[in-house]
N, C-alpha and C positions, 0 to 999 in steps of 0.2 A: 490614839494608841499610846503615844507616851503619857498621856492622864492616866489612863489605868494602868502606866505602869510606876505611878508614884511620884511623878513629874507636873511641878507646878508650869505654868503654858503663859507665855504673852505674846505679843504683836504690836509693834513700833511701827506706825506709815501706814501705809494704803496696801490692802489685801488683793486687790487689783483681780482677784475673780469671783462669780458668783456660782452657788447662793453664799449669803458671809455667814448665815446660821452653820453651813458645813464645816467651820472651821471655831468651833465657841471654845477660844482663849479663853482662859482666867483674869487676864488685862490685854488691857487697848488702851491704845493711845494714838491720837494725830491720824485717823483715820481716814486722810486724803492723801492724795497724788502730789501734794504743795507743790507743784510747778514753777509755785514765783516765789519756791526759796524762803518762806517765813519764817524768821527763826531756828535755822539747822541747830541752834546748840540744844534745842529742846530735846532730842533725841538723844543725846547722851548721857541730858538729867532723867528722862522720865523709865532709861533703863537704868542708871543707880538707884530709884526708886524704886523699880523692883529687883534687883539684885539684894535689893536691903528688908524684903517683904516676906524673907522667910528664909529658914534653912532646910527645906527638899529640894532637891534634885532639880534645875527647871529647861524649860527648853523656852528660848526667846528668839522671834524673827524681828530684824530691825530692818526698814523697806525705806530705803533714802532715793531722793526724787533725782540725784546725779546718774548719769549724764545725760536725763532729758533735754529734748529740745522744750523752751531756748536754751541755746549753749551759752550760760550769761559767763561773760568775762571774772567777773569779780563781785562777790558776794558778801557783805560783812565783813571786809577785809580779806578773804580769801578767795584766790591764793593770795600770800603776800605780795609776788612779783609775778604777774599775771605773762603767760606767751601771746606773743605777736603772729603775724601772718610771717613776716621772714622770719621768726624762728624754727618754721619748721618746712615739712614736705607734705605733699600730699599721700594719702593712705597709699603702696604699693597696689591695694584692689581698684583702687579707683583707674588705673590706667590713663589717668591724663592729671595736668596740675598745673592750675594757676592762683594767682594772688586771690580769689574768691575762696576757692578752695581750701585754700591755707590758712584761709583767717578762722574758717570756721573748724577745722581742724584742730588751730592754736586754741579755739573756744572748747571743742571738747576736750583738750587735755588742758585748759584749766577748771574743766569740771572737774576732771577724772585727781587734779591736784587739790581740790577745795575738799572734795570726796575724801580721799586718804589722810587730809588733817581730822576729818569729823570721824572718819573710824578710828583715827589716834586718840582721840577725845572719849571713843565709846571705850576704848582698850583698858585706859587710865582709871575709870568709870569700873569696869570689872577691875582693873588691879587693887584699885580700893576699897572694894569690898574684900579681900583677900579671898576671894575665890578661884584667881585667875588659874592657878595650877592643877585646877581642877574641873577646867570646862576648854571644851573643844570648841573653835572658834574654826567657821568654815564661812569665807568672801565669795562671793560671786557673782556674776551678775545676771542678767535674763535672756541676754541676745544681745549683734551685733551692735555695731554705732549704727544711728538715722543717716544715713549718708548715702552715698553711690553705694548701689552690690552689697547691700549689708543689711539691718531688717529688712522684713517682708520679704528675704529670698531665705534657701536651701544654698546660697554659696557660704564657703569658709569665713566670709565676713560679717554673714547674717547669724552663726552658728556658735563661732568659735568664740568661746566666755572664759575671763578669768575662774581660777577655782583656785583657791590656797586655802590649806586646813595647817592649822598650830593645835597645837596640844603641849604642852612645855610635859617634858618625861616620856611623855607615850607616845611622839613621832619624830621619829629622827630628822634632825632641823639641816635644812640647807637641801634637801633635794629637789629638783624638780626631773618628774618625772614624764614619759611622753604617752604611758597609754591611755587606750580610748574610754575615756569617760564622759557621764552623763548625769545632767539633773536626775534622771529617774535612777541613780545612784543613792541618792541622798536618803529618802527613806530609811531603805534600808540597813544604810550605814547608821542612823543613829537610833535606830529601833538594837542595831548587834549593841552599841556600846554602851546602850542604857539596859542591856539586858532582857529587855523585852522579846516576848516572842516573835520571830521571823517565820514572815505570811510565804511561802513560797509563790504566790499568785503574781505576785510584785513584779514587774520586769525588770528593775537595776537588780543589784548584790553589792555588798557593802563592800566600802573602800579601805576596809582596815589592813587587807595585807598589803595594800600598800604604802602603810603607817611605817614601815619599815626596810631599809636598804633589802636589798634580793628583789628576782624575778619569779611572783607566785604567776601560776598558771593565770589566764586571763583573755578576754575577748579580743577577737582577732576582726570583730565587724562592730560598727556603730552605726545604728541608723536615728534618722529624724523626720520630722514632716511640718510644712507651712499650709495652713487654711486661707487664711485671711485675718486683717488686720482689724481687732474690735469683730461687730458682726456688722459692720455697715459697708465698709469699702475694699478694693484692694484684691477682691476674690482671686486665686490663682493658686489652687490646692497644688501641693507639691509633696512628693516622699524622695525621701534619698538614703544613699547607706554610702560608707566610704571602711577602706580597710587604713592598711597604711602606708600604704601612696594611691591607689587609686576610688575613686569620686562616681558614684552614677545617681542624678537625678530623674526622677521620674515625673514627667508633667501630666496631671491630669484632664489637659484641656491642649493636649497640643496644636499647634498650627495656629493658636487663637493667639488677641494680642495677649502680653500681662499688663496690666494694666499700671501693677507699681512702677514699671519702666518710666512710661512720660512723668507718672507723678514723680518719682524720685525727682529727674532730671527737671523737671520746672521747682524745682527747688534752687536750682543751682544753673542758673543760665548758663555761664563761662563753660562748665564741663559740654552743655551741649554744645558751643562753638568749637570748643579743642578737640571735641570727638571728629571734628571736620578733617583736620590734618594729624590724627594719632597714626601710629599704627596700626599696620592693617589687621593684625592678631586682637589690638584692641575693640576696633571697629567690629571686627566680625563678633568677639564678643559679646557687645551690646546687641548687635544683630540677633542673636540668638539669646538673648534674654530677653528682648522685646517680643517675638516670637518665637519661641521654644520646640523643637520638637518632642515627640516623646523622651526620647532618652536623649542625656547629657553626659557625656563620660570623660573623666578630666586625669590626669595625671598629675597628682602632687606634690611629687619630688619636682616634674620637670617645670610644672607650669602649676605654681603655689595660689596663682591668682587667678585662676579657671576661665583664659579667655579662647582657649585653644578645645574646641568637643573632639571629641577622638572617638564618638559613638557608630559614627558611618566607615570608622577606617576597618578595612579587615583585618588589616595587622593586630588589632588588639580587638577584634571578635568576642576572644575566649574570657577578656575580663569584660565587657559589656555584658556578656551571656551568664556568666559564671554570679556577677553581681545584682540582675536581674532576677535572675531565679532566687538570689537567697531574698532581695528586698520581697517579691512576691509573696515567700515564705514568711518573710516576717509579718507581714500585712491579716493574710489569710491569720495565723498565731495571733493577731491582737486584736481582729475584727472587725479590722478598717471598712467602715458602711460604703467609702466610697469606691469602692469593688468591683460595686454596680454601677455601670453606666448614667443609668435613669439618676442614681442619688445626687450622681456631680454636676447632673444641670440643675438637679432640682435646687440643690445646694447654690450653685452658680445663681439661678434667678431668685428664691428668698432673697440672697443678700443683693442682689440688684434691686430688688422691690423697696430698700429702706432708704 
């Protein structure tokens, strides 16, 4: 889309879905997952290499392998002064925290610290090409941390992504803003700012009016959905929608195990010993993430860390129901195959079969 609209196109890192013919950049480079780290400064030469490959228009994705596991401490020097397990705490999702915990905790934030000096490196890289005030620069990242309650779920930890957009002139610096947005944003947004024509078909809408201080009108629901992780493992299709403050997942295998439960947890021995004497809001939570019912319904003003379901409570009936109906809606609107019954075991045993 942005090639016919006069836009030179690259790709830094691992495209990480298939087919790759469907995405035929004008440059590539490092076309893997580099898991073990080789050479991160590469990525911020081979985009002043194409920053410096033309004067059109371009749109470039740069895919850095931070903060995969492994969560290595220290990479090439970075971070300079690497966190420890006592420096920090364990994730408020996790619901329990011990010295295991924290270590690898301290590892993913000195991923996430080794990460922000290489996007310093990439920044410096467009500043010198003197382009910088002329290109919108949008971070992100894919999904939760690997940890407790975070990939492989529909909770707030599996879900919730940095996103910061710069633009030096064209967005008002220093806000952060709280409404509900989403990757399937992004298209849109830079199909508006490159001019190009806007497909209405697209589920997001572009995030420009919010380039700017004021309240434009805006989405009042956000929804998401989890399959399974890769096609091999993990199966445990999930949808959810949340407003803002309340949470409803929809399991589409209720009563079964999930299976990323144990796996998570045999990642991290100590969490399954401290789930022994947590609290008991904690407990039940994991209870019902190992086994799910159909709905899940969470309130997240009161309970930010969704250990607490409120789906069986009648007192809050009308937002289970109310949030039900419109996920449905959404579902039916996008054409969710697993709708059907018959699809979600079929689905469930392919991916068993590999």
């Amino acid at each position: 889309r942005l090639a016919a609209a006069g836009y030179r196109t690259g790709l830094i890192g691992t495209l990480h879905v298939n087919p790759d013919g469907a995405f035929p950049c004008d440059f590539k480079r490092l076309g893997i997952s580099n898991f073990d780290r080789k050479d991160l400064a590469a990525y911020a030469r081979h985009a002043a290499e194409f920053f410096a490959a033309g004067d059109a228009p371009f749109f470039l994705s740069v895919n850095y392998p931070e903060a995969h596991d492994p969560r290595l401490r220290q990479v090439d020097g970075l971070p300079a002064t690497p966190l420890d397990a006592a420096d920090v705490r364990a994730l408020p999702g996790f619901g329990v925290d011990t010295p295991e915990l924290r270590g690898h905790v301290a590892d993913y934030y000195n991923c996430l610290m080794r990460l922000d000096a290489l996007v310093g490196d990439l920044l410096s890289s467009l500043e010198a090409s003197g382009k910088a005030r002329d290109t919108l620069v949008i971070f992100m990242g894919d999904h939760g941390a690997d940890m407790l309650r975070g990939k492989r779920t529909c909770y707030e930890g599996g879900l919730r992504i940095p996103l910061i957009a710069r633009w030096p002139g064209r967005i008002a610096a220093g806000q952060a803003r709280d409404e509900l947005v989403s990757s399937v944003d992004l298209v849109p947004t830079l199909l508006d700012v490159a001019g190009a024509a806007a497909d209405p078909t697209l589920p997001g809408r572009s995030l420009v009016p919010l380039f700017h201080e004021g309240t434009p009108p805006w989405r009042t629901l956000l929804f998401a959905e989890y399959h399974t992780q890769a096609t091999t493992r993990h199966v445990y299709p999930q949808r959810c929608v949340r407003d803002g403050r309340w949470k409803l997942v929809e399991n589409l295998l209720p009563d079964e195990v999930n299976p990323g439960h144990d796996y998570t947890l045999e990642q991290f021995p100590s969490a399954r010993e401290a789930l022994a004497t947590a609290p008991a809001a904690v407990r039940a939570g994991y209870a019902t993430m190992r086994r799910p019912p159909r709905y899940e319904l969470y309130d997240l003003a009161a309970d930010p860390s969704e250990f607490t379901d409120r789906a069986a409570d009648p007192a809050h009936a009308a937002e289970r129901d109310r949030l039900a109906t419109a996920l449905d809606a959404w579902r039916r609107d996008s054409g969710d195959p697993l709708l059907d019954p018959a699809m979600v075991r079929r689905f469930q045993e392919e991916v068993r079969a590999h």
